[in-house]
C-alpha positions as CSV (number, residue, x, y, z in Angstrom):
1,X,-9.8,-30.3,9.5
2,X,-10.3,-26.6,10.3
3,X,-13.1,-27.2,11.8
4,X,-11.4,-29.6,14.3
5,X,-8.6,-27.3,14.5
6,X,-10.8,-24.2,16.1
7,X,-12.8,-26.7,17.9
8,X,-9.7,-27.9,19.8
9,X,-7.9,-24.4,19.9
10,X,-11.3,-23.5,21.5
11,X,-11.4,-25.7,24.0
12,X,-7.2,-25.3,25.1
13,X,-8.4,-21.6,25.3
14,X,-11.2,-22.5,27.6
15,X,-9.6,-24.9,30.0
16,X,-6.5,-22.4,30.0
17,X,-9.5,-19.6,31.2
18,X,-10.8,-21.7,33.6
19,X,-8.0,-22.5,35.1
20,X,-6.7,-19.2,35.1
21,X,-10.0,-17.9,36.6
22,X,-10.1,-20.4,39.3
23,X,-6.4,-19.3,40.2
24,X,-7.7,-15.8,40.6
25,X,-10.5,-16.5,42.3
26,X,-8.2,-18.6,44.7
27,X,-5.3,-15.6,45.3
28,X,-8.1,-13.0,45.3
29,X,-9.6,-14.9,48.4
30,X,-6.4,-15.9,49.6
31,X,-5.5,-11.7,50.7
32,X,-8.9,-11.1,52.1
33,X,-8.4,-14.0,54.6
34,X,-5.1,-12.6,55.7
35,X,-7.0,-9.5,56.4
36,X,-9.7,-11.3,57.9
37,X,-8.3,-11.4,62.3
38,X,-8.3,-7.4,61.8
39,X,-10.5,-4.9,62.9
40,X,-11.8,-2.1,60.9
41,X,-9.2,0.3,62.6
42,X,-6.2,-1.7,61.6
43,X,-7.0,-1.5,57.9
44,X,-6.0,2.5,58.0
45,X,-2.4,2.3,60.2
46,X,1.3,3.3,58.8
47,X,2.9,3.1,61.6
48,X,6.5,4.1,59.2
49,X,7.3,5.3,55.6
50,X,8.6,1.8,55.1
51,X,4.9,0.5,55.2
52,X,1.4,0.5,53.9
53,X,-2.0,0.3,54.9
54,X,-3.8,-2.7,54.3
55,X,-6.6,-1.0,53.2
56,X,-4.2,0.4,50.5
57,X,-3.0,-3.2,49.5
58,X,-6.4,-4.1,48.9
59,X,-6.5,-1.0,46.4
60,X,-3.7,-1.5,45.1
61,X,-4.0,-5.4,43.8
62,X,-7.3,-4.4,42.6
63,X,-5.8,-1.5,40.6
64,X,-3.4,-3.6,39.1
65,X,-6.1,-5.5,37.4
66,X,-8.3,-2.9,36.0
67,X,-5.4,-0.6,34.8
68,X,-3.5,-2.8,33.3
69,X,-5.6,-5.9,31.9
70,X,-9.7,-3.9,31.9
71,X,-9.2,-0.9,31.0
72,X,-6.8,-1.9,28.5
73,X,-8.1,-4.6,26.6
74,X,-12.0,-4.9,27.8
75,X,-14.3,-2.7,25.7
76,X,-16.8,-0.8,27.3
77,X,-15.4,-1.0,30.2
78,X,-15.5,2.1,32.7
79,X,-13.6,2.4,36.2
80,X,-15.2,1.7,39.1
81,X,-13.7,5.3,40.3
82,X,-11.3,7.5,38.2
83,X,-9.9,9.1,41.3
84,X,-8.5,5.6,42.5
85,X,-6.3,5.4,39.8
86,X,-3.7,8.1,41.5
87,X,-4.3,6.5,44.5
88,X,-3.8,2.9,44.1
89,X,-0.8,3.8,41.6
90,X,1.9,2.6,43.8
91,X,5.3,3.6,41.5
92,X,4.1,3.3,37.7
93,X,5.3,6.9,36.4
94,X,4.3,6.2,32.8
95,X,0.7,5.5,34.6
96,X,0.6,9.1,35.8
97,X,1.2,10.8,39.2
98,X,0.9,8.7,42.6
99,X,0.5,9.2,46.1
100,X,3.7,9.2,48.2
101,X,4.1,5.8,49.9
102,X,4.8,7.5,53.5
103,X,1.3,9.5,52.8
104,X,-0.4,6.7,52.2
105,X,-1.9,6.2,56.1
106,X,-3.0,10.1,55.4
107,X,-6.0,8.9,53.8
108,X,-9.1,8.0,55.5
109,X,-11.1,7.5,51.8
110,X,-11.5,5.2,50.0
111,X,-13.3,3.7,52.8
112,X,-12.4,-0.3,53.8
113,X,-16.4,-0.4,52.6
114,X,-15.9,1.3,49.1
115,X,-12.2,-0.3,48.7
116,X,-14.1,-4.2,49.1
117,X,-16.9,-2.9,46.9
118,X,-13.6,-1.9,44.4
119,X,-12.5,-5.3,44.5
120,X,-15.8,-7.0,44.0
121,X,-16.3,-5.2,41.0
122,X,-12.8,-5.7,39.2
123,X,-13.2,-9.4,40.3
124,X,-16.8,-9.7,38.6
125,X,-15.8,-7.7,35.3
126,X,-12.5,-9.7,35.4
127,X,-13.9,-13.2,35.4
128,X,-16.7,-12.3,33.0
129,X,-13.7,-10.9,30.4
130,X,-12.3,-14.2,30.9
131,X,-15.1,-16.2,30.3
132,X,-16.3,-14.6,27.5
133,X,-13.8,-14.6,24.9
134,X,-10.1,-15.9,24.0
135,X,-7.3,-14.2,25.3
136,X,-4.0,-13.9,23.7
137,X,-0.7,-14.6,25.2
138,X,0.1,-11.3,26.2
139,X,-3.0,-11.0,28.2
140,X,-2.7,-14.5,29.6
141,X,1.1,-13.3,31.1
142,X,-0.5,-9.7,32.5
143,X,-3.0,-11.9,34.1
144,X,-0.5,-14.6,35.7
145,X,1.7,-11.3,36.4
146,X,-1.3,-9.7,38.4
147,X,-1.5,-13.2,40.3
148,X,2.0,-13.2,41.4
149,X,1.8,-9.6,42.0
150,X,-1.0,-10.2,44.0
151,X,0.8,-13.1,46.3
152,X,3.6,-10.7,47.1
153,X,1.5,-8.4,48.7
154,X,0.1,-11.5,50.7
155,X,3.5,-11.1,51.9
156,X,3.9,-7.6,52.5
157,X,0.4,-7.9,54.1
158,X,1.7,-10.2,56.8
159,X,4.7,-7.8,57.4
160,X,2.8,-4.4,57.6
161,X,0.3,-6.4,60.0
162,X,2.9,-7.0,62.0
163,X,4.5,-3.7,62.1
164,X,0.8,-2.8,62.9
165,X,-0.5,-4.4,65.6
166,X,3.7,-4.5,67.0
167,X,2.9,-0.6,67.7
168,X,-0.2,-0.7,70.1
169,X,0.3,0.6,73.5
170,X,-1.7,-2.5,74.0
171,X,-0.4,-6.2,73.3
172,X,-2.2,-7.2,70.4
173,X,-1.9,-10.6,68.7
174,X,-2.9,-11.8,65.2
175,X,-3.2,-15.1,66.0
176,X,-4.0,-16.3,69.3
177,X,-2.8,-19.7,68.4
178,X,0.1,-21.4,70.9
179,X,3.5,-22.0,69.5
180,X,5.1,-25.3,70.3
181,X,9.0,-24.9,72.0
182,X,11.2,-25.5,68.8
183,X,13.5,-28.5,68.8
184,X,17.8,-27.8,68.6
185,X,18.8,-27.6,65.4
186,X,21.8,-30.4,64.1
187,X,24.1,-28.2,62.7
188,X,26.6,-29.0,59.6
189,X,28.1,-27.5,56.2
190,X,27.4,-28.5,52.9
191,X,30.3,-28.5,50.6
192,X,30.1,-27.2,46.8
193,X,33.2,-27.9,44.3
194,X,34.8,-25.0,42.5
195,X,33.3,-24.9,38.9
196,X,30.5,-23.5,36.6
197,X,26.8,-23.2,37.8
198,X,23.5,-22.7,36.3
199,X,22.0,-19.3,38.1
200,X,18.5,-18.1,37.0
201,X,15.2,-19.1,35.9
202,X,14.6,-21.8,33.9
203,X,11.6,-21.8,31.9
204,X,10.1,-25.3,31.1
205,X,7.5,-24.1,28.9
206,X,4.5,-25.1,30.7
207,X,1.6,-22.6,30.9
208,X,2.3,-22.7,35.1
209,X,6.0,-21.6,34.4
210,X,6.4,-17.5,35.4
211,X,9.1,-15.6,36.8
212,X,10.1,-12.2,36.9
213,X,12.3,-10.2,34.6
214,X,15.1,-10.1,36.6
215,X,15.6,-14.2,37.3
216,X,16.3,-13.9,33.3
217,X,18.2,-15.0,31.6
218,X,19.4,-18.7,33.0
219,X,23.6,-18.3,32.8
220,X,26.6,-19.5,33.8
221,X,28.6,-18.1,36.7
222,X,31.8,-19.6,37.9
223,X,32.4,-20.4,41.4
224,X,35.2,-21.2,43.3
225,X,34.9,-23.9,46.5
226,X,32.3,-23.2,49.2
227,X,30.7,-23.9,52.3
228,X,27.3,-23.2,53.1
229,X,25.5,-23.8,56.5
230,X,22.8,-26.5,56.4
231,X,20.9,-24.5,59.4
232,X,20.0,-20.9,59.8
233,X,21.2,-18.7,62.3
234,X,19.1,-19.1,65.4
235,X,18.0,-16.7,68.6
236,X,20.5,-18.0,70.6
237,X,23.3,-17.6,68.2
238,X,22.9,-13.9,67.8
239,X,22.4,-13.5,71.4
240,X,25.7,-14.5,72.1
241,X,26.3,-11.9,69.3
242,X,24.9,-9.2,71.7
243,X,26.3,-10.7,74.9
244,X,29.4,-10.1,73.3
245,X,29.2,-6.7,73.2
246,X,29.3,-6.6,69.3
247,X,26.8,-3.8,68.4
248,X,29.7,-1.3,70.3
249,X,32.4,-2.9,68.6
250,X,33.0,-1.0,65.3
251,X,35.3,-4.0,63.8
252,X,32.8,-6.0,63.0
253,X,30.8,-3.2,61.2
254,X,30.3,-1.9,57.7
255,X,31.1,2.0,57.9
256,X,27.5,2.6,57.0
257,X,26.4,0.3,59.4
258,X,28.1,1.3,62.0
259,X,26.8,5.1,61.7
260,X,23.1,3.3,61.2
261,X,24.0,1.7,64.6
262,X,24.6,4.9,66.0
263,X,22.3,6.7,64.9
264,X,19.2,5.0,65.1
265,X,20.2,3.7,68.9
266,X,20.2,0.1,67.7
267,X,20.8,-2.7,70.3
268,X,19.5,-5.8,69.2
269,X,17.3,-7.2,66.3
270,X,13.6,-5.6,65.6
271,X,10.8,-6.9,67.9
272,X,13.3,-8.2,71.0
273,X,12.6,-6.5,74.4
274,X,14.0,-7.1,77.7
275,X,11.5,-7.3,80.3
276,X,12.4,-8.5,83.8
277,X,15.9,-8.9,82.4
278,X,14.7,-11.7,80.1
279,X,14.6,-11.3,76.3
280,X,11.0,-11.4,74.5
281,X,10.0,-11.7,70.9
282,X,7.2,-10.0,69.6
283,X,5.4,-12.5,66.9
284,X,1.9,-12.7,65.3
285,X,1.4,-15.2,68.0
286,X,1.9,-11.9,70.8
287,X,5.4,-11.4,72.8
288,X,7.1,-14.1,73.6
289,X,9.8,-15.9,76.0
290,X,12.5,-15.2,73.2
291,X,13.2,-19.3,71.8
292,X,16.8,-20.1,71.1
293,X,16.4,-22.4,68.9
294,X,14.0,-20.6,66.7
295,X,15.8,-18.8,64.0
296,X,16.8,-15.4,63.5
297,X,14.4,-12.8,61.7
298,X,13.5,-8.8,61.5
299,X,17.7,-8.9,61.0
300,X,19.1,-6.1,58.6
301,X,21.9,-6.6,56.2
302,X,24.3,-4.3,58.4
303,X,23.6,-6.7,61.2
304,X,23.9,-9.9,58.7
305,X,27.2,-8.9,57.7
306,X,28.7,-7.9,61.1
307,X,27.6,-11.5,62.9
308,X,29.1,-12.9,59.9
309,X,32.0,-11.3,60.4
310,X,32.0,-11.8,64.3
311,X,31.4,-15.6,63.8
312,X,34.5,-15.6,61.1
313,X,32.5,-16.9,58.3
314,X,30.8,-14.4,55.5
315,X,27.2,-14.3,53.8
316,X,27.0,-16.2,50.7
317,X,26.7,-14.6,47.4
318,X,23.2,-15.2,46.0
319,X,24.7,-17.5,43.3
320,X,26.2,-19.8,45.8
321,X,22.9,-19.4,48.0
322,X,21.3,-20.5,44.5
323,X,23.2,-23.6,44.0
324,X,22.9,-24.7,47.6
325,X,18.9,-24.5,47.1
326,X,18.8,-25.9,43.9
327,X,20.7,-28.7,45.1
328,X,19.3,-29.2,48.7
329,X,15.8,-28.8,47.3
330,X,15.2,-26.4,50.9
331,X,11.7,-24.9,50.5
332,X,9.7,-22.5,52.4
333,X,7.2,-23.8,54.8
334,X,4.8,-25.6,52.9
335,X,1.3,-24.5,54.9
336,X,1.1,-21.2,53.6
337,X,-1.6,-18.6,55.0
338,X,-2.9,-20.6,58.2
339,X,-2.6,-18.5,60.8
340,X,-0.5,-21.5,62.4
341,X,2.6,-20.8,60.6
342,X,3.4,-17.2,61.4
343,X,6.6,-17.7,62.5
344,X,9.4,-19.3,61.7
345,X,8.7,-22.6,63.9
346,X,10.7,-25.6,63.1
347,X,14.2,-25.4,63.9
348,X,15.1,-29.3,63.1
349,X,14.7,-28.2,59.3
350,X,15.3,-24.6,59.1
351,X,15.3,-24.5,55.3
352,X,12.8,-21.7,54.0
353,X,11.9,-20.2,57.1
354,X,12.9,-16.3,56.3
355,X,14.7,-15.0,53.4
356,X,18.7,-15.4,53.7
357,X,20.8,-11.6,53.2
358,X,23.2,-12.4,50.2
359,X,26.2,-10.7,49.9
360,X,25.7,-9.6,46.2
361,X,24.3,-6.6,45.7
362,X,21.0,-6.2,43.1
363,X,21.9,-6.0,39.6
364,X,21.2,-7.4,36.4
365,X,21.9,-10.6,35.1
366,X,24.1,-10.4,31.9
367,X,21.8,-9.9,28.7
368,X,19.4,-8.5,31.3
369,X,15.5,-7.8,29.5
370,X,13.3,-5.9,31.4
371,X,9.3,-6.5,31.0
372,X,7.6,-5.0,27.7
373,X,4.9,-2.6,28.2
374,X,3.8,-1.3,31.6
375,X,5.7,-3.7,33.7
376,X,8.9,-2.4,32.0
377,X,9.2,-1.0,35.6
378,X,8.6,-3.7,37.6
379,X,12.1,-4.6,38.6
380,X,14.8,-3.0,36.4
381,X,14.3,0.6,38.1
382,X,14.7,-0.5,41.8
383,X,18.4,-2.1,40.7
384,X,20.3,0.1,43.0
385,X,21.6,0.2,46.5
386,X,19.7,-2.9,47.7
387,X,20.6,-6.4,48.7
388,X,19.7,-10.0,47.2
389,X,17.6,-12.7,49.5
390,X,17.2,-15.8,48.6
391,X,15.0,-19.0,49.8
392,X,11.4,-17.6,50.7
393,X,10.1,-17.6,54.7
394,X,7.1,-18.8,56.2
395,X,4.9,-16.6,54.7
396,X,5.9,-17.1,50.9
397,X,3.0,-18.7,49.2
398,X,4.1,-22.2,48.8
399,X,2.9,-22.1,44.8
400,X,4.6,-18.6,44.2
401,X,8.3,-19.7,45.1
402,X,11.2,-20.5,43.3
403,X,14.7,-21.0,43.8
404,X,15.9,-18.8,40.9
405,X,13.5,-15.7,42.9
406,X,15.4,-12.6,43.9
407,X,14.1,-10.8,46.5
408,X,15.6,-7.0,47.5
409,X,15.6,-4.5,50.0
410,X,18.0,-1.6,51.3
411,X,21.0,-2.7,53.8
412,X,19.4,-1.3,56.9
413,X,15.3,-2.7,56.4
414,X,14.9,-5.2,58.6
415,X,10.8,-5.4,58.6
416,X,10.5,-8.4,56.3
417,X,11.0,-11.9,57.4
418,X,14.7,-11.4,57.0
419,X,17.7,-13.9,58.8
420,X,21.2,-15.6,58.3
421,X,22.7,-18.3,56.6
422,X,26.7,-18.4,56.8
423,X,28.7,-19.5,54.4
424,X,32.8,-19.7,54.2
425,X,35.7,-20.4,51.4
426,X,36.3,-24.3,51.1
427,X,40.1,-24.8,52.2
């Protein structure tokens, strides 16, 4: 019988190794082809202090492995360079000191050449750890940590690419792929009863199961009557925002968003130009004859709330944006890293195309438990002066979503695929 026992406790641990090492594998090739339409020049550009290289995302996913999971629990193991370890840190204090994210397009070394050659040899020692022994839970959770890790960078990858290329003198495209017209949306509100909600993560104890600290725990939260718009704000809705006149009227404005206005000379939403007196969008497909009916992204919260405002409805709060998900089953664009889907595209179901401002403001949930270990500062530390999204974008891998996932930035970022859902009190 205890023979049996190891033998089939030795075979769960190897099929849960395989599969974790074809996962891996999968993710690992997954941010290479991302970077794959770029020339060696690209990899070294920070165009802002809000963005990274790419070269430096491909450090810094490989870092995350060997810090946290190689150097740690594989014996014998040696870097591949000590120096890369201050390099790649992005914000771990407890790992030591870090380069400044605005210096980060400072550095011309690591080469692209000796940054590849980095990853090749995590990824090699990596799968060899795996394959060679039994791993415990708590390296089976850094692992599937470093995964998910890795597939938010995909999307940050995708964003810094387009801030990238967005600032040549030249017109530069990503993807030289044409963009069909998108169709009119059918607009409508779906209406939610006033009552208690499940918010947060709910973990159904399958090995495939992971979220981050701060979707934990699942809770109740009382809501009263809503309304929540089945169709995202599109082009043509906020241009009638700016036709208006609305970016020089202060009462539609946030006090801090009106001196952000102000100060940084803002006039419409990021990547719009007027050429010829006809509105363009820049895209990963090039610039484009701004669509109507294609919805609104690159929007920041201050703008978010003031079109609210001007439209006399509100943003939702990131529980009601939670419940509407859950129970519309909307999810991001399902064909995830073809260079087909690099904007949002299909305005007849406008579900998951960019993440949706919330109104609610990043905090913890009650009983609130941040990561052990190193990832204690994951998420906790970042829980200030930022703003929920909710509901993924075309660029969210399709296997890395979830309804219960909190997404966060600073009221006036508007880099990441960012855009508008309204919501309103049920009379």
């Amino acid at each position: 019988m205890i023979n049996q026992n190891s033998q089939e406790s030795t075979l769960k641990n190897a099929l849960i190794n395989d599969a974790l090492t074809q996962r891996f594998l999968t993710v690992r090739q997954q941010t290479i082809d991302i970077c794959s339409p770029l020339e060696i020049e690209d990899f070294a550009v920070q165009p802002n202090a809000d963005t990274s290289p790419p070269k430096w995302h491909l450090g810094h996913l490989t870092w995350f492995f060997e810090e946290l999971i190689l150097v740690k629990y594989s014996l014998g193991y040696s870097r591949f360079n000590a120096g890369f370890s201050q390099v790649f840190n992005s914000y771990y204090k407890a790992l030591g000191p870090h380069t400044a994210q605005s210096n980060r397009g400072q550095l011309s070394r690591p080469t692209v050449a000796q940054i590849l050659a980095y990853r090749l040899h995590v990824d090699k020692h990596l799968v060899t750890f795996l394959r060679l022994q039994a791993i415990s839970a708590e390296i089976e959770f850094l692992i599937e940590t470093g995964i998910h890790h890795e597939q938010q960078h995909q999307e940050l990858l995708y964003m810094d690419i387009k801030v990238i290329l967005a600032a040549n003198a030249l017109q530069t495209n990503y993807s030289n792929l044409t963009l069909a017209p998108a169709n009119k949306p059918t607009l409508g509100w779906a209406a939610f009863k006033e009552g208690l909600y499940e918010i947060g993560f709910v973990d159904d104890g399958s090995h495939t199961a992971f979220a981050y600290d701060n979707e934990k725990p699942n809770h109740k939260s009382y809501l009263y009557a809503f309304e929540i718009s089945q169709t995202l704000v599109t082009n043509g809705d906020y241009l009638a925002f700016i036709e208006d006149n609305a970016y020089s009227k202060p009462q539609y404005w946030l006090s801090l968003g009106w001196d952000w206005v102000n100060q940084q000379h803002i006039t419409q939403p990021l990547y719009w130009v007027k050429l010829d007196g006809a509105w363009h969008e820049y895209t990963l497909h090039g610039l484009l004859p701004l669509d109507l009916n294609r919805p609104l992204v690159h929007i920041s919260y201050f703008e978010a709330e003031a079109f609210a405002r001007w439209k006399n409805a509100r943003l939702p709060t990131e529980q009601e944006l939670e419940v509407f998900l859950n129970e519309t089953n909307s999810n991001p664009n399902p064909t995830k890293h073809h260079h087909n889907a690099l904007h949002p595209s299909d305005a007849a179901n406008l579900s998951g195309e960019v993440w949706c401002w919330t109104q609610s403001q990043y905090s913890a949930y009650p009983r609130f438990k941040a990561f052990d270990g190193l990832l204690n500062e994951y998420n906790g530390k970042f829980m200030c002066n930022q703003f929920v999204l909710k509901g993924g974008c075309v660029v969210t891998p399709s296997n890395h979503y979830r309804h219960s996932y909190r997404n966060f930035y600073p009221p006036h970022q508007r880099w990441m695929f960012s855009g508008i859902r309204l919501a309103k009190d049920s009379v």
